[in-house]
PLY file of the C-alpha trace (Angstrom):
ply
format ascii 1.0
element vertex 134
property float x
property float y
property float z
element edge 133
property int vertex1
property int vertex2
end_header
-25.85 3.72 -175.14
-28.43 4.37 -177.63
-27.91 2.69 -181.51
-28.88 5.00 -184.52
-29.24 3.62 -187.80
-30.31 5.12 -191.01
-32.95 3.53 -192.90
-33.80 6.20 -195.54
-33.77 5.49 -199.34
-30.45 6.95 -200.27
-26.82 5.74 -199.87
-26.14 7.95 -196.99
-27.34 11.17 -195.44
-25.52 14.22 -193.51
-25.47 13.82 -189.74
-26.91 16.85 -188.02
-24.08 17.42 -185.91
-21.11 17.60 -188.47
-20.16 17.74 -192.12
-20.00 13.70 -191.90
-22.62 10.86 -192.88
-24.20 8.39 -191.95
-24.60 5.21 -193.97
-27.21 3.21 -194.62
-28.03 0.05 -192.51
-24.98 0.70 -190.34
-25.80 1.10 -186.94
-24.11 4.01 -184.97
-23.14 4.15 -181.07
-24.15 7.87 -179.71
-24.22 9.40 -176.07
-27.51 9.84 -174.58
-26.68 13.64 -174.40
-26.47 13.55 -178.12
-29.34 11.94 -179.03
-30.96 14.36 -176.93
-29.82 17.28 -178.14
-30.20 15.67 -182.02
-33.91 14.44 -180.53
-35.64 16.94 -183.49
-33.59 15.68 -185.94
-33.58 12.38 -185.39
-36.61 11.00 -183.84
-39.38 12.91 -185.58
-38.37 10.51 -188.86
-39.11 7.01 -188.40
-39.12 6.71 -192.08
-35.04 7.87 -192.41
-33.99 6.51 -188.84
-34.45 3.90 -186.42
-33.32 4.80 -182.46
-32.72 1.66 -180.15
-31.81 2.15 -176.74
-33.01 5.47 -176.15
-34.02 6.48 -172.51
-36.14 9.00 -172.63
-38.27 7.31 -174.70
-41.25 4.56 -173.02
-40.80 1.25 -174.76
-43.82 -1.22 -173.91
-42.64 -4.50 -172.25
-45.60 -6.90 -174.25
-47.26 -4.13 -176.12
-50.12 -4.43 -173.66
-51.03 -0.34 -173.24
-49.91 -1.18 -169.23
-47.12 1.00 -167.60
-44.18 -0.91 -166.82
-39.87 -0.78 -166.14
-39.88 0.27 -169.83
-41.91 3.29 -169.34
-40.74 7.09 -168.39
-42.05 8.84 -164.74
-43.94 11.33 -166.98
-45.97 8.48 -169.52
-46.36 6.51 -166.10
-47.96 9.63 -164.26
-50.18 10.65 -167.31
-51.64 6.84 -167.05
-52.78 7.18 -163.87
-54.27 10.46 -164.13
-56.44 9.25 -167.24
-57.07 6.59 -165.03
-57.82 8.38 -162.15
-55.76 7.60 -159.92
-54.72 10.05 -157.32
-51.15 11.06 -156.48
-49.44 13.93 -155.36
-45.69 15.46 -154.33
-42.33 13.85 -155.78
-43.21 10.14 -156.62
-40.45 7.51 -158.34
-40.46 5.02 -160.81
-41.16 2.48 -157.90
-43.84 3.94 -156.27
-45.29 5.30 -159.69
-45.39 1.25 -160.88
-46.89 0.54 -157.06
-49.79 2.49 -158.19
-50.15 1.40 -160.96
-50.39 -2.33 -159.84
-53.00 -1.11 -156.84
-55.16 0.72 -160.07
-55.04 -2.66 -161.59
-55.57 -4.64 -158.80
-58.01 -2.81 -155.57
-58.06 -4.21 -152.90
-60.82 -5.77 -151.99
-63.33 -4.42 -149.83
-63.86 -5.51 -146.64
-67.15 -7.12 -145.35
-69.27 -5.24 -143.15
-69.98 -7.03 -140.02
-72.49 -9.12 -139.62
-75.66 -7.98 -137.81
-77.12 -10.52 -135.30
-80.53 -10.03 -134.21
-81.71 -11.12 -131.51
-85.16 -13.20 -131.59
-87.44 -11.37 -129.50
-88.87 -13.32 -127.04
-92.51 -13.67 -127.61
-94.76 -13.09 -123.84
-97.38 -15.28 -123.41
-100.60 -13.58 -124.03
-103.21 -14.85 -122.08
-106.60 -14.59 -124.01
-110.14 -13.91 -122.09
-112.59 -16.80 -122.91
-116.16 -15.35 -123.76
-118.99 -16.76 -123.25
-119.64 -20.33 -125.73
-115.57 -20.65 -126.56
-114.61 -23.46 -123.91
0 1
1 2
2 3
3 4
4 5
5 6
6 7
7 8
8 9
9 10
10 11
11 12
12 13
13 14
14 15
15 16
16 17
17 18
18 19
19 20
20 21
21 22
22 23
23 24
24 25
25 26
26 27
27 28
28 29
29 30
30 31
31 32
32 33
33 34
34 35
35 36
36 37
37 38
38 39
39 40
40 41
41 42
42 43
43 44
44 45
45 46
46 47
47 48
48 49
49 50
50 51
51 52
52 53
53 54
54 55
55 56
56 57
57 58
58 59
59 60
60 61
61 62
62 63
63 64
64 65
65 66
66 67
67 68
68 69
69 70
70 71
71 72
72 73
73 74
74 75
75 76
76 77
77 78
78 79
79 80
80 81
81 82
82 83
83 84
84 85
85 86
86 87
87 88
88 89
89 90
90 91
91 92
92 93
93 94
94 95
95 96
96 97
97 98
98 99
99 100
100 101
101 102
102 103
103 104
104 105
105 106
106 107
107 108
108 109
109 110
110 111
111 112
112 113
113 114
114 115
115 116
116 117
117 118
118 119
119 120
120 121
121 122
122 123
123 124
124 125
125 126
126 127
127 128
128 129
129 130
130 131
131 132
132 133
């Protein structure tokens, strides 16, 4: 369930949702459907609240800018395209993060076969002696 606290600078604030308030530092328990439907309210002020545990939002395992469990199907699928990876039809989580590890890592090509050339087989060439060459 995701946690909202308020942060802001006064005491408490009114909750978007009813005629009570939320209190400063005090972390509150809400439904995901809530939070979603609160999302405007809410999430576009990082200064006056802080959302843990929310699930439509990506959260970056490592901070390292590559998609992982933590990230949503639609941040993983924009990744790839700016990548350019190629993908198409309804694709999961899993196969979405399979992707992504195959961007990261490509296979490596195969060798091309070898060519083996045959040494040609020189003929004897029989040269004509003229005249003061013996």
């Amino acid at each position: 369930m995701p946690t909202v606290t308020y942060i802001g600078s006064a005491v408490w604030r009114r909750r978007p949702d009813n005629g009570e308030y939320w209190e400063r530092r005090i972390p509150v328990e809400v439904s995901q459907s809530w939070l979603d439907q609160h999302r405007v309210a809410i999430c576009t002020n990082p200064t006056a609240f802080k959302v843990e545990g929310d699930a439509a939002v990506t959260t970056d395992e490592g901070d390292d800018g590559i998609p992982d469990a933590g990230w949503t199907k639609k941040d993983i699928s924009a990744w790839l395209k700016a990548k350019g990876a190629e993908f198409g039809g309804y694709a999961t989580k899993a196969k979405l993060l399979g992707l992504v590890e195959e961007t990261l890592n490509p296979p490596a090509p195969e060798p091309e076969p070898a060519v083996v050339e045959e040494p040609v087989a020189e003929e004897a060439v029989e040269e004509t002696i003229i005249g003061d060459e013996e």
